[in-house]
C-alpha positions in Angstrom: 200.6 -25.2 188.4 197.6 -23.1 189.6 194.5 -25.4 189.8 191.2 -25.1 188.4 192.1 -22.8 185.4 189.7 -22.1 182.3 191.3 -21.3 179.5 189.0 -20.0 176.3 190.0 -21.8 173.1 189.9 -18.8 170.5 189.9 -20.1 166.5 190.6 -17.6 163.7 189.3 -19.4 161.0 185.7 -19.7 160.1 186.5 -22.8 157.7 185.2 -26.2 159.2 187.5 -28.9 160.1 190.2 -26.4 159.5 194.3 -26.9 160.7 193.2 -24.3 163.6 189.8 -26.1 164.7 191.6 -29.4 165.0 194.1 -28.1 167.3 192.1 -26.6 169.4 189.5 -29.4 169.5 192.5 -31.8 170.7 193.6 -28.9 173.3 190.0 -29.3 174.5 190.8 -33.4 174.8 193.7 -33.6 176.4 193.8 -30.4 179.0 195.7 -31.6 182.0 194.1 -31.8 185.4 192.4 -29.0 186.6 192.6 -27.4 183.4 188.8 -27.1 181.7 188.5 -25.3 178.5 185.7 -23.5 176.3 185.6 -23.6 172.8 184.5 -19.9 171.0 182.2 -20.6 168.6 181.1 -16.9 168.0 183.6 -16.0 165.0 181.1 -15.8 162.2 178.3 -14.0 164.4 180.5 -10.9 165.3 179.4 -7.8 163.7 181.7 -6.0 161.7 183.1 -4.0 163.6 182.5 0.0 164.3 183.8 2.1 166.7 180.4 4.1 166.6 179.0 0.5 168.1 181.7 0.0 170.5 179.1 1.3 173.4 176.4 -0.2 175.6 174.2 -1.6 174.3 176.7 -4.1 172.8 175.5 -6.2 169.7 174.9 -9.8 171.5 177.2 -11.4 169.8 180.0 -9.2 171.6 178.6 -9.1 175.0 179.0 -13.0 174.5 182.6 -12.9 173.3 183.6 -9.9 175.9 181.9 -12.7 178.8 183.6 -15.8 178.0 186.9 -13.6 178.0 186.0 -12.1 181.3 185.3 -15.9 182.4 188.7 -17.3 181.3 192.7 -17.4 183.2 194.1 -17.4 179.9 193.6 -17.5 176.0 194.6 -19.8 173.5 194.5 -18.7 169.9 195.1 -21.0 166.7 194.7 -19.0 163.7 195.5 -19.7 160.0 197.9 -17.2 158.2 195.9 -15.4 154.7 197.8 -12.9 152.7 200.4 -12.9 155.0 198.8 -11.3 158.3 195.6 -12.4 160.5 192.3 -13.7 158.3 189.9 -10.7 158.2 187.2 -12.5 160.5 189.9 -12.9 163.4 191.1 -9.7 163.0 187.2 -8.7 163.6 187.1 -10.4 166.6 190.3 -8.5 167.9 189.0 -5.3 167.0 186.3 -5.7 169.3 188.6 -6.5 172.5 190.2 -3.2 172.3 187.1 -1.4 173.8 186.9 -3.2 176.5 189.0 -4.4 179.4 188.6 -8.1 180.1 191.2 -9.3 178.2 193.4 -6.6 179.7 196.9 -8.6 181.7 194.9 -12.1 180.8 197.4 -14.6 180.1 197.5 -15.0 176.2 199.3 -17.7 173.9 198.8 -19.0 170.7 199.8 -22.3 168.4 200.7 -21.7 164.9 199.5 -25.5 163.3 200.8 -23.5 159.5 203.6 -25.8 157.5 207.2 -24.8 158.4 208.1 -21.5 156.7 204.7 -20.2 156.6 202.5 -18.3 159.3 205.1 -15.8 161.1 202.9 -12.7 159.2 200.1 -14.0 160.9 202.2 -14.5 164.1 203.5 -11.3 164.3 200.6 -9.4 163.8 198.8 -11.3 166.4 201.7 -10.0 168.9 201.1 -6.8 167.6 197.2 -6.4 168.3 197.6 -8.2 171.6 199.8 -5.8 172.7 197.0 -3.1 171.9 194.6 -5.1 173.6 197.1 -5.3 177.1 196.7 -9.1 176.9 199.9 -10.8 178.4 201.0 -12.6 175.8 203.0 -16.3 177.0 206.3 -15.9 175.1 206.8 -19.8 177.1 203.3 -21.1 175.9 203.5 -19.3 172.0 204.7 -22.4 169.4 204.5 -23.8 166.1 203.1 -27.0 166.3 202.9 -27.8 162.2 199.9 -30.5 161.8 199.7 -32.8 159.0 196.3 -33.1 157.9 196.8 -37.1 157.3 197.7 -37.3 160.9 194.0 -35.8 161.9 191.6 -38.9 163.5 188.0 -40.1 162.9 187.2 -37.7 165.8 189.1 -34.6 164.4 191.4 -35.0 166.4 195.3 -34.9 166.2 196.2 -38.4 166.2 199.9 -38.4 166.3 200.9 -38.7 170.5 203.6 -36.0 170.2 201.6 -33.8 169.2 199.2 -34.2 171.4 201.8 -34.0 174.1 202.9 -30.8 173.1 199.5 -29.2 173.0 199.1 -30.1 177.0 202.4 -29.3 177.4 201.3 -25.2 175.9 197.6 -25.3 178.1 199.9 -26.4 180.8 202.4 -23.3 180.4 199.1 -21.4 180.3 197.5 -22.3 183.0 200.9 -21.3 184.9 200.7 -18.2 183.4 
């Protein structure tokens, strides 16, 4: 494995202490060795977004989002499924990648924490706006990794070893990537 590689932890849901958070907060905690991670906390601040304002000047918020993709090897994405397709918010977020190029051939994979039989709308149009966006989307590194919220620890934190395993086990895939 490549060492050294920043992967940007990308959350689609704007609820606190949600399924996706949790995930991606024990992603953060138990990255492999030279694997260092960011979290993205700049959901809710993104404009809505307009291709009129897709032009310098940028709003702030997306000249921050647009730099810590440009700053990361790869992506990882845990977002929650609503009416059977990407939350709104996320979507948002996407929408504003497609202007610009930094997330063009980055390595891209995702976790789907959703309860068996649930979050494949969500998955599939996530594949489907990724490819718009040129990312290079992990088929290797792309799972469901159902979490129970009873298995979640004082810290937030996936508690259950397993699963924890296999969260390394996708940032190391990544990081390959």
């Amino acid at each position: 494995m490549p060492t050294d590689r920043h992967i940007l932890l990308i959350p689609g849901s704007l609820r606190a202490g949600s399924s996706n958070e949790t995930v991606l907060r024990t992603a953060a905690a138990v990255a492999p060795e030279g694997v260092t991670t960011a979290y993205y906390a700049g959901l809710a601040e993104l404009p809505h977004f307009n291709p009129d304002h897709d032009a310098d000047p940028l709003p702030e918020a997306v000249t921050g989002l647009r730099a810590a993709i440009a700053a990361a090897d790869g992506l990882l994405i845990c977002t929650p499924e609503y009416a059977g397709t990407l939350p709104g918010s996320f979507k948002n977020l996407l929408d504003w990648t497609v202007g610009g190029t930094e997330i063009s051939d980055k390595p891209a994979a995702w976790i789907n924490a959703a309860a068996p039989g649930r979050g494949q709308g969500a998955e599939a149009t996530l594949r489907t706006v990724l490819g718009y966006t040129g990312a290079a989307v992990l088929d290797e590194a792309c799972v469901r990794i159902p979490l129970d919220r009873g298995a979640v620890d004082a810290e937030g934190l996936a508690a259950d070893p397993l699963v924890r395993a296999q969260i390394a086990e996708v940032l190391t895939r990544l990081a390959a990537g």
